[in-house]
PQR file of N, CA, C, O and H, with PARSE charges and radii, in Angstrom:
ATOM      1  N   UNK A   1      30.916 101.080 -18.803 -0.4000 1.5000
ATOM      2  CA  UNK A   1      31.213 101.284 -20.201 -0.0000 2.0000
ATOM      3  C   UNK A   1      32.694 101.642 -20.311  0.5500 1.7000
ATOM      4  O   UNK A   1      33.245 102.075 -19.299 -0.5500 1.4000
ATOM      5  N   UNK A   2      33.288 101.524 -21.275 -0.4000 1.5000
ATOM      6  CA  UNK A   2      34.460 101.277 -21.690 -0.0000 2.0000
ATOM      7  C   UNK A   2      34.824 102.097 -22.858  0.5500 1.7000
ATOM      8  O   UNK A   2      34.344 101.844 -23.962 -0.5500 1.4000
ATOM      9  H   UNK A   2      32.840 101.172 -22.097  0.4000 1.0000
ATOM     10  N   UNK A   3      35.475 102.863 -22.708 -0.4000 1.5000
ATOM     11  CA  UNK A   3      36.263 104.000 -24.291 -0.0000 2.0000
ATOM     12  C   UNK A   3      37.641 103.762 -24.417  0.5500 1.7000
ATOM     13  O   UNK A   3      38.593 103.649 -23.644 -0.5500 1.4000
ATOM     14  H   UNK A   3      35.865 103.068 -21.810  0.4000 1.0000
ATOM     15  N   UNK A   4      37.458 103.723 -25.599 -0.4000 1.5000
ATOM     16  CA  UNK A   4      38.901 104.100 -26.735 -0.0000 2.0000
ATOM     17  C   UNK A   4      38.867 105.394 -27.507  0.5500 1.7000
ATOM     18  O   UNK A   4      38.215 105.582 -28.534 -0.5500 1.4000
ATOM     19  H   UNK A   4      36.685 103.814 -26.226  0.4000 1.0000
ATOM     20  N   UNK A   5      39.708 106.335 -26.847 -0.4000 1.5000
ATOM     21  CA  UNK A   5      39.423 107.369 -27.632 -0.0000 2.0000
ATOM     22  C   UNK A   5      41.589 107.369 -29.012  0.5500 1.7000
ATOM     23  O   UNK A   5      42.779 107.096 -28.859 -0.5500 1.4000
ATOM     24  H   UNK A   5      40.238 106.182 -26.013  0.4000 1.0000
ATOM     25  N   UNK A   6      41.155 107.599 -29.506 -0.4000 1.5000
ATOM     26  CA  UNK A   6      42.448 107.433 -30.685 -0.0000 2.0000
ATOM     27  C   UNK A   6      43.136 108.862 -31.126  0.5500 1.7000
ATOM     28  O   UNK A   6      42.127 109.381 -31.604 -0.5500 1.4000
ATOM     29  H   UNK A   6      40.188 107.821 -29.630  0.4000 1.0000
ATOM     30  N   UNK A   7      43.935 109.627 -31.252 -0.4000 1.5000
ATOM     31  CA  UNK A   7      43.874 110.861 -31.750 -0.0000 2.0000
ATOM     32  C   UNK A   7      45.155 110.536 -32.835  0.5500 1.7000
ATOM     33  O   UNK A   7      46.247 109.989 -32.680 -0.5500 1.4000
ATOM     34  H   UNK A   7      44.755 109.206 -30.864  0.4000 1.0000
ATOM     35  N   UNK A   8      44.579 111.052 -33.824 -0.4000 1.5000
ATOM     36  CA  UNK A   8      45.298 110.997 -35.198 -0.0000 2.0000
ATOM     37  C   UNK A   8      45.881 111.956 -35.703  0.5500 1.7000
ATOM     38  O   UNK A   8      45.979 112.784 -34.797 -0.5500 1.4000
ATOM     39  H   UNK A   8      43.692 111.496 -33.950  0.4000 1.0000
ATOM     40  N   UNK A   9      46.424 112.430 -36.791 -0.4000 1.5000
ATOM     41  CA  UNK A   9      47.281 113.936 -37.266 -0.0000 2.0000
ATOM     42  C   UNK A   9      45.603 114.820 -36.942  0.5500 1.7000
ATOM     43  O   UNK A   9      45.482 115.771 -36.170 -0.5500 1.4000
ATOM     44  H   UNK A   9      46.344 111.758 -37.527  0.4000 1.0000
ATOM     45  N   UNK A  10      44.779 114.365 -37.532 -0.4000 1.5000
ATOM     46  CA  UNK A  10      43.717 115.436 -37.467 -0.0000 2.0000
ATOM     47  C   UNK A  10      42.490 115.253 -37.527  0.5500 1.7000
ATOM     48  O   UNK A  10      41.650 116.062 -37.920 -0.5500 1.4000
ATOM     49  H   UNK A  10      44.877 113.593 -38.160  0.4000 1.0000
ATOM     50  N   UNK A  11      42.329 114.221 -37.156 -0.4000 1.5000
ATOM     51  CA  UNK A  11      40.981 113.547 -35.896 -0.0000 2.0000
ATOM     52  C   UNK A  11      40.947 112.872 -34.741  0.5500 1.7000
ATOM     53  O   UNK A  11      41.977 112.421 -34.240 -0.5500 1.4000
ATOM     54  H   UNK A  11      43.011 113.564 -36.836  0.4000 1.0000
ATOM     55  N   UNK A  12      40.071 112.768 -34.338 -0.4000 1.5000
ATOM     56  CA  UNK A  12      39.983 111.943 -33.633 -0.0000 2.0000
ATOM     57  C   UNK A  12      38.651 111.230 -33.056  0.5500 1.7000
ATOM     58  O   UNK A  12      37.575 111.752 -32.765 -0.5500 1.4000
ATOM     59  H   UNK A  12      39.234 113.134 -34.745  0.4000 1.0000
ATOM     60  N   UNK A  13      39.099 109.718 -32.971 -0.4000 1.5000
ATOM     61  CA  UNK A  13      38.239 108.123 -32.990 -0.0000 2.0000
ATOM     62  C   UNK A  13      37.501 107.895 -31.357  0.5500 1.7000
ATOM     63  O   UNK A  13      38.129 108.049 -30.310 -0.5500 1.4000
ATOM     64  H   UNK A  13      39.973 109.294 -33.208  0.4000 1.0000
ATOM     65  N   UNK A  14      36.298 107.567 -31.432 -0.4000 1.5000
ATOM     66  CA  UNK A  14      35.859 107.062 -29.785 -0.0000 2.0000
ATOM     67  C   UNK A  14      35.134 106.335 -29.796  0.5500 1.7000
ATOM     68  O   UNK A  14      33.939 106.613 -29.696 -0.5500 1.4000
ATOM     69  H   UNK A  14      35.788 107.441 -32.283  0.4000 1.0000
ATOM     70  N   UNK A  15      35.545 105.245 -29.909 -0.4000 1.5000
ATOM     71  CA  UNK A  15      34.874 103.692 -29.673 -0.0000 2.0000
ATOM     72  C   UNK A  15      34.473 103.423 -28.348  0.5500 1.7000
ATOM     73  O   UNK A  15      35.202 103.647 -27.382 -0.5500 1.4000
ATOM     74  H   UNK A  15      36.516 105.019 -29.989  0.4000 1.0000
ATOM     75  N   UNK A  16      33.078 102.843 -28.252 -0.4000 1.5000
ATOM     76  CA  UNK A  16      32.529 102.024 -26.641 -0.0000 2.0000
ATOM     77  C   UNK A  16      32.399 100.997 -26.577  0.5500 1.7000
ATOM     78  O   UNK A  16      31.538 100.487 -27.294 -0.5500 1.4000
ATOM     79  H   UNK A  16      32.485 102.661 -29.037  0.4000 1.0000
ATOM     80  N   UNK A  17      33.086 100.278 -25.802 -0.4000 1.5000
ATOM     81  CA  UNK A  17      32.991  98.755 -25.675 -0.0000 2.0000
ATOM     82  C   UNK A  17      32.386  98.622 -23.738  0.5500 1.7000
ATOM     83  O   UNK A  17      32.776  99.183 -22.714 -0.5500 1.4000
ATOM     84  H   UNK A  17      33.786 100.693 -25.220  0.4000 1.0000
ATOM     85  N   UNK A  18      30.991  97.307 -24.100 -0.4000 1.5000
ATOM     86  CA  UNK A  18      30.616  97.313 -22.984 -0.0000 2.0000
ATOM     87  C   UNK A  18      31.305  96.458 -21.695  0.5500 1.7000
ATOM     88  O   UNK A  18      30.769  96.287 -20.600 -0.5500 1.4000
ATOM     89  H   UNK A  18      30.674  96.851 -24.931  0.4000 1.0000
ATOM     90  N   UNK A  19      32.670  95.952 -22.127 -0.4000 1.5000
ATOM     91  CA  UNK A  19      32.994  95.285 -21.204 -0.0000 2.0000
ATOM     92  C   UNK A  19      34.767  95.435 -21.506  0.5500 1.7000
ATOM     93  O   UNK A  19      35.295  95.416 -22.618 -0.5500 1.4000
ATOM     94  H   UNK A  19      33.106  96.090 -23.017  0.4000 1.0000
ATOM     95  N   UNK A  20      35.376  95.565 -20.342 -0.4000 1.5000
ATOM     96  CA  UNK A  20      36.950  95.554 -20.178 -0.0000 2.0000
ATOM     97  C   UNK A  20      37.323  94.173 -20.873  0.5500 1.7000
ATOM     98  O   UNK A  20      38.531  94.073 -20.659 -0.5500 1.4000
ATOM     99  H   UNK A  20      34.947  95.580 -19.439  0.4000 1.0000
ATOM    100  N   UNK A  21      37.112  93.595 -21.246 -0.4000 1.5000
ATOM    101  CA  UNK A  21      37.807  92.576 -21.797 -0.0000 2.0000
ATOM    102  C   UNK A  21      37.707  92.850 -23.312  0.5500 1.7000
ATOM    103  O   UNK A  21      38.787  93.104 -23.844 -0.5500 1.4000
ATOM    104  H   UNK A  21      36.131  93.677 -21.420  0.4000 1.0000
ATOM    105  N   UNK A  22      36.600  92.847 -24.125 -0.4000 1.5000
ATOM    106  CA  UNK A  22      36.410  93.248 -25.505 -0.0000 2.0000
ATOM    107  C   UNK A  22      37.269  94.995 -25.836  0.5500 1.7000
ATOM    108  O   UNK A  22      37.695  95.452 -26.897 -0.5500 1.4000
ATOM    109  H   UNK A  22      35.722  92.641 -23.694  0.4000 1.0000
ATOM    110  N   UNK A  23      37.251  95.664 -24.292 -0.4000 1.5000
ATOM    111  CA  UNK A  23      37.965  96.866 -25.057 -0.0000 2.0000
ATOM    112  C   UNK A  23      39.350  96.692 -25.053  0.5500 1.7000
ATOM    113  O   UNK A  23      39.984  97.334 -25.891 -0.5500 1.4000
ATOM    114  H   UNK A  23      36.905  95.293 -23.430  0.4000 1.0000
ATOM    115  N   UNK A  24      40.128  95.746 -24.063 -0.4000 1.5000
ATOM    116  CA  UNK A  24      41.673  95.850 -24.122 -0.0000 2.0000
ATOM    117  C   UNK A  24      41.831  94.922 -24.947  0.5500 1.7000
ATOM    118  O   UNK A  24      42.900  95.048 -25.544 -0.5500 1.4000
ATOM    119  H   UNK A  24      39.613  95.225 -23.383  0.4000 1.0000
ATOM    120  N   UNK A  25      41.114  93.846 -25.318 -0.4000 1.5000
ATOM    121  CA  UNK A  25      41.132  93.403 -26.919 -0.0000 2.0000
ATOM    122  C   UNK A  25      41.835  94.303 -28.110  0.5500 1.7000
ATOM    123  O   UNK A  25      42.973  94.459 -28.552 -0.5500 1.4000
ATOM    124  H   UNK A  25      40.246  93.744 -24.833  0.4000 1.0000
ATOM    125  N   UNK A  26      40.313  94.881 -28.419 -0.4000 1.5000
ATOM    126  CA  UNK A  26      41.041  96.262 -29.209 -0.0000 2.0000
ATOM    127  C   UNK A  26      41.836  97.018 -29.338  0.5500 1.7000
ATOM    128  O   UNK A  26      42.487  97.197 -30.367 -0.5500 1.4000
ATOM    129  H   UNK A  26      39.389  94.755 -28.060  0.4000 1.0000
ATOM    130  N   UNK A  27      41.932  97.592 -28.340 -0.4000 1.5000
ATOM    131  CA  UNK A  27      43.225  98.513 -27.742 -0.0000 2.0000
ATOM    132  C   UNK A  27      44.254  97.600 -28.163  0.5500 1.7000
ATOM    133  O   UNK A  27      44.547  98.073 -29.261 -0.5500 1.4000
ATOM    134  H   UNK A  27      41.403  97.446 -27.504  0.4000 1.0000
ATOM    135  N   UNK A  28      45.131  96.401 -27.963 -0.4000 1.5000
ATOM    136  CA  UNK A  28      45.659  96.348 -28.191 -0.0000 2.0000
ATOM    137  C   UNK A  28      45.940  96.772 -30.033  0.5500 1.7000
ATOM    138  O   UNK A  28      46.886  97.486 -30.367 -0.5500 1.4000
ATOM    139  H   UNK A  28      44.893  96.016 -27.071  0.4000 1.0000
ATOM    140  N   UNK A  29      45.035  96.239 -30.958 -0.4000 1.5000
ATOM    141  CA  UNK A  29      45.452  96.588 -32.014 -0.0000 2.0000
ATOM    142  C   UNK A  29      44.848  97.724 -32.843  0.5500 1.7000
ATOM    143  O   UNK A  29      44.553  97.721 -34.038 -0.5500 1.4000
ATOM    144  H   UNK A  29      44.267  95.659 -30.687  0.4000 1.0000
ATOM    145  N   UNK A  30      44.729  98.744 -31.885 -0.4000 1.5000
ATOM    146  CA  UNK A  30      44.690 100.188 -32.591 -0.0000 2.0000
ATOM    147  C   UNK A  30      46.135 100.668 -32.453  0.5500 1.7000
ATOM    148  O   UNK A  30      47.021 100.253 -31.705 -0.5500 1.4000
ATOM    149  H   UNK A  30      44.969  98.747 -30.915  0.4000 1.0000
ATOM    150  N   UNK A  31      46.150 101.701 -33.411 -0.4000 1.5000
ATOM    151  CA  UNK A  31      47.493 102.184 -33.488 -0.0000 2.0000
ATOM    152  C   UNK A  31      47.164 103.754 -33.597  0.5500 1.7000
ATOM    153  O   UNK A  31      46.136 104.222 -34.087 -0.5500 1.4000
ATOM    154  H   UNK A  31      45.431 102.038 -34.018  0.4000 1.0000
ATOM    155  N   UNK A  32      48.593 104.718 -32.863 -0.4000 1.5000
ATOM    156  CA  UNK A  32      48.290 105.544 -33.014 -0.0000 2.0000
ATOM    157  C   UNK A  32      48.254 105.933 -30.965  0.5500 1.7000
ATOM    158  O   UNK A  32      48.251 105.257 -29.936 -0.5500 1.4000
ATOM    159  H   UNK A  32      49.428 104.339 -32.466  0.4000 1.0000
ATOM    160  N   UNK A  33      48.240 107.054 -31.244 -0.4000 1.5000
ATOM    161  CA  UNK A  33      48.230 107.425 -29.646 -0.0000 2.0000
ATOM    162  C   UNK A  33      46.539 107.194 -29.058  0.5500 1.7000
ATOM    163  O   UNK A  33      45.487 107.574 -29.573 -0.5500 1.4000
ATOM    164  H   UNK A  33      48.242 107.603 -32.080  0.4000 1.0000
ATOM    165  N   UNK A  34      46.761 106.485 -27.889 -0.4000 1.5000
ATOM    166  CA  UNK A  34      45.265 106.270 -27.654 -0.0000 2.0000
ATOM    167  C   UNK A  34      44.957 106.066 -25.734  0.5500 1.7000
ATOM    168  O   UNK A  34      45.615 105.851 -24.716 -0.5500 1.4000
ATOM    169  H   UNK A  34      47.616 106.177 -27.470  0.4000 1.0000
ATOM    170  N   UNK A  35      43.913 106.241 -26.034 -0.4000 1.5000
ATOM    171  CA  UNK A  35      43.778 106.393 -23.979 -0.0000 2.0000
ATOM    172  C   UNK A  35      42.651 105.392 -23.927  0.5500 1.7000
ATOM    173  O   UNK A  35      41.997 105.403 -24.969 -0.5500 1.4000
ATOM    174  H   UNK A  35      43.379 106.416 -26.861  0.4000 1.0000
ATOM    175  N   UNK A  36      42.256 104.583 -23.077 -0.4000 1.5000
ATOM    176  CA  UNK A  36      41.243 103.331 -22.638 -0.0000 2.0000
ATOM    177  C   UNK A  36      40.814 104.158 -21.356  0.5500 1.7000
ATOM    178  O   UNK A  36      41.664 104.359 -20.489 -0.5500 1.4000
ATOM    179  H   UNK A  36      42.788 104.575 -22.230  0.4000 1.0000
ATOM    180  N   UNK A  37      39.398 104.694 -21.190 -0.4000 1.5000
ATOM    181  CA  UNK A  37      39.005 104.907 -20.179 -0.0000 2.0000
ATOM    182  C   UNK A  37      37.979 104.207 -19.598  0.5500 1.7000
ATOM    183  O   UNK A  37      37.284 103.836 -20.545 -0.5500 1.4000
ATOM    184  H   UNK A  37      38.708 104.531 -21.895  0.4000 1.0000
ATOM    185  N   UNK A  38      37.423 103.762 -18.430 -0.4000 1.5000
ATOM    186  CA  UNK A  38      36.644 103.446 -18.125 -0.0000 2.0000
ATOM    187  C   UNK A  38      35.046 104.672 -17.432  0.5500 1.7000
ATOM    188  O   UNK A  38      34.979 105.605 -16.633 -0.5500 1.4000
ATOM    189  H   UNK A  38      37.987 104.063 -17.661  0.4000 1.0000
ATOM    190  N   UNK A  39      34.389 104.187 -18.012 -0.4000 1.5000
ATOM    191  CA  UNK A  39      32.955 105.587 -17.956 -0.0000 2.0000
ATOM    192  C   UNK A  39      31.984 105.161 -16.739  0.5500 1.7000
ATOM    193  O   UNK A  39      31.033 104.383 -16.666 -0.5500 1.4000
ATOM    194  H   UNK A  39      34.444 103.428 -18.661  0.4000 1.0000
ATOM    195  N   UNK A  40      32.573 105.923 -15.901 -0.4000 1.5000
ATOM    196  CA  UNK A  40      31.158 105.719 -14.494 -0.0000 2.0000
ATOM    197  C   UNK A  40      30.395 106.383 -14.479  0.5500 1.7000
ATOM    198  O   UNK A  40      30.734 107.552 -14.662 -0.5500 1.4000
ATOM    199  H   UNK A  40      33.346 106.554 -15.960  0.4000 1.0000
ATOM    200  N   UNK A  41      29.142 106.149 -14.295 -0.4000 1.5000
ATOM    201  CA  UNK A  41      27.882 106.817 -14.441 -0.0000 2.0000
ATOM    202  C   UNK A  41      27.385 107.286 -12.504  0.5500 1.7000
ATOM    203  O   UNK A  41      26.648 106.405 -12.062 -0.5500 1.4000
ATOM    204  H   UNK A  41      28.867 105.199 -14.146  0.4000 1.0000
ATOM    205  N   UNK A  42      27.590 108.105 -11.743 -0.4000 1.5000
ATOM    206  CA  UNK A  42      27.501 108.231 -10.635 -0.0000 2.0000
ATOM    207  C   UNK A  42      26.138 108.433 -10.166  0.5500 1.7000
ATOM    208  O   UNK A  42      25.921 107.962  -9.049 -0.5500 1.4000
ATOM    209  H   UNK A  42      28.189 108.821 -12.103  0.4000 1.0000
ATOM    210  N   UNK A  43      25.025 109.101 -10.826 -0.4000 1.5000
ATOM    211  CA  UNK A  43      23.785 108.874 -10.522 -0.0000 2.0000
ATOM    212  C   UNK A  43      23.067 107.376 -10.490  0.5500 1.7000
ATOM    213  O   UNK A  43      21.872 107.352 -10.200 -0.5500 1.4000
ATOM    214  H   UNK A  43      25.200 109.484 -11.733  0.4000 1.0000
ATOM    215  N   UNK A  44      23.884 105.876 -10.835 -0.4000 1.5000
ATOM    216  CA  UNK A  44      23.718 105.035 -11.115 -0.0000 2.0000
ATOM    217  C   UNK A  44      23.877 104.281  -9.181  0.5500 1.7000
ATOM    218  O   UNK A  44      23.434 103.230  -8.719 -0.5500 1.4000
ATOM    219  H   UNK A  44      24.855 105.896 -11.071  0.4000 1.0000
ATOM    220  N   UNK A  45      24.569 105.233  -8.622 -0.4000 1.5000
ATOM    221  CA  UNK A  45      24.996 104.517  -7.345 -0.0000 2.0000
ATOM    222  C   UNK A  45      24.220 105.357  -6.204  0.5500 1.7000
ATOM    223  O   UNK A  45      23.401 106.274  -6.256 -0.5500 1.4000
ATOM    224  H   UNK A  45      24.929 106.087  -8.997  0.4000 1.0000
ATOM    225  N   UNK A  46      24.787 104.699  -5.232 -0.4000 1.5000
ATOM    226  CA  UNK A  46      24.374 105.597  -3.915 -0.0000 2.0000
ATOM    227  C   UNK A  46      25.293 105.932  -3.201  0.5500 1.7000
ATOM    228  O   UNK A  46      26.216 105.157  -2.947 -0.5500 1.4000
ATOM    229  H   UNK A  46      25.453 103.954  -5.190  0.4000 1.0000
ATOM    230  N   UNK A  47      25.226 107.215  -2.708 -0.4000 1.5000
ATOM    231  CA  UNK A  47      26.654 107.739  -2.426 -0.0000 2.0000
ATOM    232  C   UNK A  47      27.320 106.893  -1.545  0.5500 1.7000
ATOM    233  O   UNK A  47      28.491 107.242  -1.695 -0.5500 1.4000
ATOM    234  H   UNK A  47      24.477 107.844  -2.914  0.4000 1.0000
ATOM    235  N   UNK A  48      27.309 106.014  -0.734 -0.4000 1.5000
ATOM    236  CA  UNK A  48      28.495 105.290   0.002 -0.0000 2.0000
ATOM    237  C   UNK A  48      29.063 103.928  -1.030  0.5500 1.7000
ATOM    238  O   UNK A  48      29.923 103.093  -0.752 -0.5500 1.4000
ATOM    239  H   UNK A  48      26.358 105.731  -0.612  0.4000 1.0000
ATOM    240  N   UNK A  49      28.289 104.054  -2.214 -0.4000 1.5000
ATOM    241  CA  UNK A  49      29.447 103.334  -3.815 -0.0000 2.0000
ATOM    242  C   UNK A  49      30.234 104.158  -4.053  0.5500 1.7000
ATOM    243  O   UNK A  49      31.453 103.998  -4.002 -0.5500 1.4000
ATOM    244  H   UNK A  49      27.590 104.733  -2.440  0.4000 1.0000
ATOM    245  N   UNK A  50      29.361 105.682  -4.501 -0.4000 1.5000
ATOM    246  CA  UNK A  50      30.598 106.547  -5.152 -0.0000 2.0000
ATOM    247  C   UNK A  50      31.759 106.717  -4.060  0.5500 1.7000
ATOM    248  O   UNK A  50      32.934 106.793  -4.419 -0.5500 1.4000
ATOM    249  H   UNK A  50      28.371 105.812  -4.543  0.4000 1.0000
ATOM    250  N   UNK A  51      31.416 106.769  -2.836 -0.4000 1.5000
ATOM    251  CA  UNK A  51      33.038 107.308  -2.100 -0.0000 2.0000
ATOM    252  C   UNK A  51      33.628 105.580  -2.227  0.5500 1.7000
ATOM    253  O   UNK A  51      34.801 105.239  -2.385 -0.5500 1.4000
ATOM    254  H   UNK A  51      30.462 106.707  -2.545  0.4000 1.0000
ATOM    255  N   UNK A  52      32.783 104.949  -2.141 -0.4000 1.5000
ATOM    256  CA  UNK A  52      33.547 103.877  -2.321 -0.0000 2.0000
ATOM    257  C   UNK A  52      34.556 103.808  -3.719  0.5500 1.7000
ATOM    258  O   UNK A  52      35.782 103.821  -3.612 -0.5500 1.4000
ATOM    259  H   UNK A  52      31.830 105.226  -2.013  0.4000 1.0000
ATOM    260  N   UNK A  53      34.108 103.761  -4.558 -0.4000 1.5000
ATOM    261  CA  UNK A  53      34.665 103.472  -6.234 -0.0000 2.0000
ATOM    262  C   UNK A  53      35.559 104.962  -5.887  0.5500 1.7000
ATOM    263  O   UNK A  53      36.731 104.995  -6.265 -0.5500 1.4000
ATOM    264  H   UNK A  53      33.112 103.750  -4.645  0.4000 1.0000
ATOM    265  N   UNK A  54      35.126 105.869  -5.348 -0.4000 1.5000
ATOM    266  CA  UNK A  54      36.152 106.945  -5.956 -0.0000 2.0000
ATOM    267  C   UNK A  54      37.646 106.660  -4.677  0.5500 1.7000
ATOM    268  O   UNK A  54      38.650 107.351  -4.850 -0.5500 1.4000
ATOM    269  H   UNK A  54      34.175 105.842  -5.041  0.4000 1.0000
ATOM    270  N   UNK A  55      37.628 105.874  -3.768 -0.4000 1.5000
ATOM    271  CA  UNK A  55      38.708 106.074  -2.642 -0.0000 2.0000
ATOM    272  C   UNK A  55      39.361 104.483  -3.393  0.5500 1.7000
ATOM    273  O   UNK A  55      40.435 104.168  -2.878 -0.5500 1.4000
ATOM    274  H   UNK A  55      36.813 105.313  -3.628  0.4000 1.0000
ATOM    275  N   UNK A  56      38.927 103.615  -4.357 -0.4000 1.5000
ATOM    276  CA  UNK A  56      39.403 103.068  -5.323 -0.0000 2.0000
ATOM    277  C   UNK A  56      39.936 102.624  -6.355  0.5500 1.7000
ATOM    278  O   UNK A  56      40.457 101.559  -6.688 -0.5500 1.4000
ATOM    279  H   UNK A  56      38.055 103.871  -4.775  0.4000 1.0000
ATOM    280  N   UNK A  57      39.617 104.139  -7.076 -0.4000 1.5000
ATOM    281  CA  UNK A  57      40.090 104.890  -8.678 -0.0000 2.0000
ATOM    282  C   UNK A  57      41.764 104.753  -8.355  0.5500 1.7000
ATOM    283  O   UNK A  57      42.553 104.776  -7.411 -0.5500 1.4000
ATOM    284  H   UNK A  57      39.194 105.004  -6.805  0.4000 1.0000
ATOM    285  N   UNK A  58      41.724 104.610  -9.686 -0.4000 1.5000
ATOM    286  CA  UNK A  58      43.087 103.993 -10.192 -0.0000 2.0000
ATOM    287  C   UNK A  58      43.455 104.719 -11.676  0.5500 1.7000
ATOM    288  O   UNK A  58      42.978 104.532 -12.795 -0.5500 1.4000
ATOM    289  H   UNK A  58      41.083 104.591 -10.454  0.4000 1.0000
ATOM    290  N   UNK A  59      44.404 105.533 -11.240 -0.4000 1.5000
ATOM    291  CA  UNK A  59      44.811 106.770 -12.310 -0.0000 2.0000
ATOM    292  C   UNK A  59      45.887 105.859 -12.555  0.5500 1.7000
ATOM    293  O   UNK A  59      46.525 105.308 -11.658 -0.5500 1.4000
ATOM    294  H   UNK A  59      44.792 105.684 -10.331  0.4000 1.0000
ATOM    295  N   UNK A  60      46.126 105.670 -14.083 -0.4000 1.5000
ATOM    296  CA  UNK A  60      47.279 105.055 -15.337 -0.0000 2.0000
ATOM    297  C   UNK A  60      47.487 105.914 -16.306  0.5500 1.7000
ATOM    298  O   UNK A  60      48.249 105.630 -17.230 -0.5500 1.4000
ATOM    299  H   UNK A  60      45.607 106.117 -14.811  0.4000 1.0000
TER
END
């Protein structure tokens, strides 16, 4: 899963998009300060994924 979170003078927006392509879509035309995260669910794996995906993670 895929977030756009947006922060505005005095809210703030969090959109889920299920796939990296439909969210950097968007992202491009939101405006406003905004962060694209990607959402891992770790009970979803078995731990030699998670050390995998985590010795992978990619901080931007």
């Amino acid at each position: 899963m895929w977030v756009i979170t947006v922060y505005e003078q005095n809210d703030i927006h969090m959109f889920e998009f299920n796939n990296q392509e439909e969210a950097n879509e968007a992202f491009k035309n939101m405006k406003g300060c905004k962060y694209l995260s990607e959402v891992i669910y770790y009970n979803d794996f078995d731990s030699e994924q998670i050390e995998e995906a985590y010795l992978h993670a990619i901080v931007s």
